[in-house]
N, C-alpha and C positions, 0 to 999 in steps of 0.2 A: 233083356236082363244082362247078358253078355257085354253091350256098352255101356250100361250104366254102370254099373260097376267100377270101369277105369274113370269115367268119365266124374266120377265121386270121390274117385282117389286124387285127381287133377286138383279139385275144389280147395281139397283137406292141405295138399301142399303149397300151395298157391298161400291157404291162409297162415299155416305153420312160416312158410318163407318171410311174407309179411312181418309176425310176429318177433322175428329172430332181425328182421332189418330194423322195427323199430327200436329192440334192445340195443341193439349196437348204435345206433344212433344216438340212443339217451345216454351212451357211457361215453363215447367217444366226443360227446361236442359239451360236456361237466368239466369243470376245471379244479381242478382237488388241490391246486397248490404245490403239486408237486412237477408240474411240468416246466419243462428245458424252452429255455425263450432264443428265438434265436439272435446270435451274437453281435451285437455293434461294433466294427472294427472300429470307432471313434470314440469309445466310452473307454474311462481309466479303469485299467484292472483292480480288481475287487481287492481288495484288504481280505488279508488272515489274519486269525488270531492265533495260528498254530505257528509259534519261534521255532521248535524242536530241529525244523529240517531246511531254516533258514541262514543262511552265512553271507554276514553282514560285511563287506570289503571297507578295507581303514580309509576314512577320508585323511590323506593328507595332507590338504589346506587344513582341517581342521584340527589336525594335530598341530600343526607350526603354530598356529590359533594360540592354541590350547598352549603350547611352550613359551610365545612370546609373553602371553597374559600372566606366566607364572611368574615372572620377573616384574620389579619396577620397569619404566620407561630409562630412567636414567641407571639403571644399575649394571656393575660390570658383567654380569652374565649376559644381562640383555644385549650388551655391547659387541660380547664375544659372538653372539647367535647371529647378531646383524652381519659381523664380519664375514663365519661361518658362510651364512647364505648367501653374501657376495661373492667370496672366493673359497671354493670347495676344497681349497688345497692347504687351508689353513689349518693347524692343528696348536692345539694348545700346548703338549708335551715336547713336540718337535721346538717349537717358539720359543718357550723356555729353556731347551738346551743348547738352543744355537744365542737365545741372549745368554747367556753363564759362560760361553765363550768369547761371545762377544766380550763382556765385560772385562773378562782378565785378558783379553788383549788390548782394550785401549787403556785400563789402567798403567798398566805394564809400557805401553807402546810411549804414554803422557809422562813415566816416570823417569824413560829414557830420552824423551823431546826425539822420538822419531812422527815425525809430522808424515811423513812416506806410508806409513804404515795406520795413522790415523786418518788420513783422507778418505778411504772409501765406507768406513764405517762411520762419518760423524755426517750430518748435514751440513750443508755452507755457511748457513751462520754459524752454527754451535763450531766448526772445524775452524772458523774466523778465531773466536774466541781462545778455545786451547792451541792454536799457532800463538795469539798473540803472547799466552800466558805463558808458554815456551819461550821467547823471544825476550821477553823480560826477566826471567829466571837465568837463562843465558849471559844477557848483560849486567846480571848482579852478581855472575862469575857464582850462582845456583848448582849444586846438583840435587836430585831425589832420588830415592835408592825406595822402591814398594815392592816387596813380597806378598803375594797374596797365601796365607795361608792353606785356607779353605774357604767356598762359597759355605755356608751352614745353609743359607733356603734360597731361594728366587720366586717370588707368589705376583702375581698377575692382580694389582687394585685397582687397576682404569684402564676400559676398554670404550672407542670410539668408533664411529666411522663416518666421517663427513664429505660431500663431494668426492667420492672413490678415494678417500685417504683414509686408510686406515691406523689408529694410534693405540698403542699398546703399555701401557703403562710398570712397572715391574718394580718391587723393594726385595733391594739384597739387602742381604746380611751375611759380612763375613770377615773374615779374621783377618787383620794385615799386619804387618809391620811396615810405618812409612819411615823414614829419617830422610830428613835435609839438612846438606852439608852446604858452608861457604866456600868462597875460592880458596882458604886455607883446609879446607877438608873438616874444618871445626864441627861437630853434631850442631846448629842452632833449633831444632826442631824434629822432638820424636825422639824412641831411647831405638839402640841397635838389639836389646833383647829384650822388649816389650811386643806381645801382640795383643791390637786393640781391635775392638771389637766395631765394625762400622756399618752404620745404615744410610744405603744411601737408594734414590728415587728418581730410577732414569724412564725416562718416554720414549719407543722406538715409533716410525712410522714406515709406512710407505703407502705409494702408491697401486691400488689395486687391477688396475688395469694395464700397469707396465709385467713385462715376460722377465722381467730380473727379480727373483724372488725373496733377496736379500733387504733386513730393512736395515734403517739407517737410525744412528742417535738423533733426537733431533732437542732432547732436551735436559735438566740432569738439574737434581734440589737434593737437600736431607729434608729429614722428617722435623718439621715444627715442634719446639719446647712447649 
């Protein structure tokens, strides 16, 4: 009796063991949807749809995109942005005030027939020209006498940029007095206490990949009746 006893207690866990190996079995090998698969280091990472704690970095190309498309193709904005991205150094405000200088020194420079002082700012044709137009008012025994009063605006209407030439377009507007005297000193043109109010529509250029940063006249109209 003594051995049978343990010997029935063996039986009893032997089948309880069983029992306990098949339940885990039955749970352990069910797939309930909720298990962790493991990782494909070649698959795209999964899509969220939680924004809250994502921080989207600016595409830049896609801004410039986005800038160039706000403009026409041929309009002066677009012009000025082409320049912009060519040459970083450009500025619209600087541009403007170095032409408004420009301006009243070649007026001034043309009204004196200092050709010395027009050369670096006109281009070779256009400098052809106002030498010549010097040169003939000289020999008609010419003088011109121009005060510029005040610039009133300088506004930027035509902006280009072709084969690294950039062209800049500008309408002043501003007060002068001009008179032209003969070899007698006679007024033939213009009052001495008149200031007239004048529009005038010069083209500056330069080249974008030269290190001189100065640009040149390269062209000069009024505004059409």
């Amino acid at each position: 009796m003594g051995i049978g006893v343990p010997f029935l207690d063996i039986i009893l866990l032997a089948l309880f063991a069983g029992f306990v190996i098949f339940k885990l079995r039955s749970v352990l090998g069910r797939r309930t949807g909720h298990e962790r698969q493991r990782p494909d280091p070649f698959a795209e990472p999964p899509k969220s749809n939680d924004n809250g704690n994502i921080v989207r970095l600016p595409d830049r190309s896609a801004e410039a995109d986005e800038a160039e498309g706000a403009e026409e193709p041929g309009s002066m904005a677009a012009g000025i942005m082409r320049i912009k991205l060519a040459d970083e150094r450009f500025d619209e405000r600087e541009f403007l005030h170095g032409a408004k200088m420009a301006f009243a020194m070649i007026v001034e420079a043309f009204a004196k027939g200092d050709v010395d002082a027009l050369k670096p700012l006109l281009s070779r044709e256009l400098f052809g020209g106002f030498a010549a137009a010097i040169e003939g008012r000289e020999k008609a025994g010419e003088t011109q006498e121009t005060t510029i009063v005040t610039v009133r605006s300088a506004d930027i209407v035509e902006a280009t940029l072709e084969d690294h030439q950039a062209k800049v377009t500008v309408e002043f507007v501003s007060e002068q007095v001009k008179v032209t005297r003969n070899a007698d000193g006679e007024v033939t043109e213009g009052e001495p206490d008149r200031i007239d109010i004048l529009t005038d529509i010069w083209t500056f250029a330069r080249d974008i990949r030269s290190r001189d940063p100065n640009w040149a006249l390269v062209a000069t109209r009024v505004p059409e009746d």
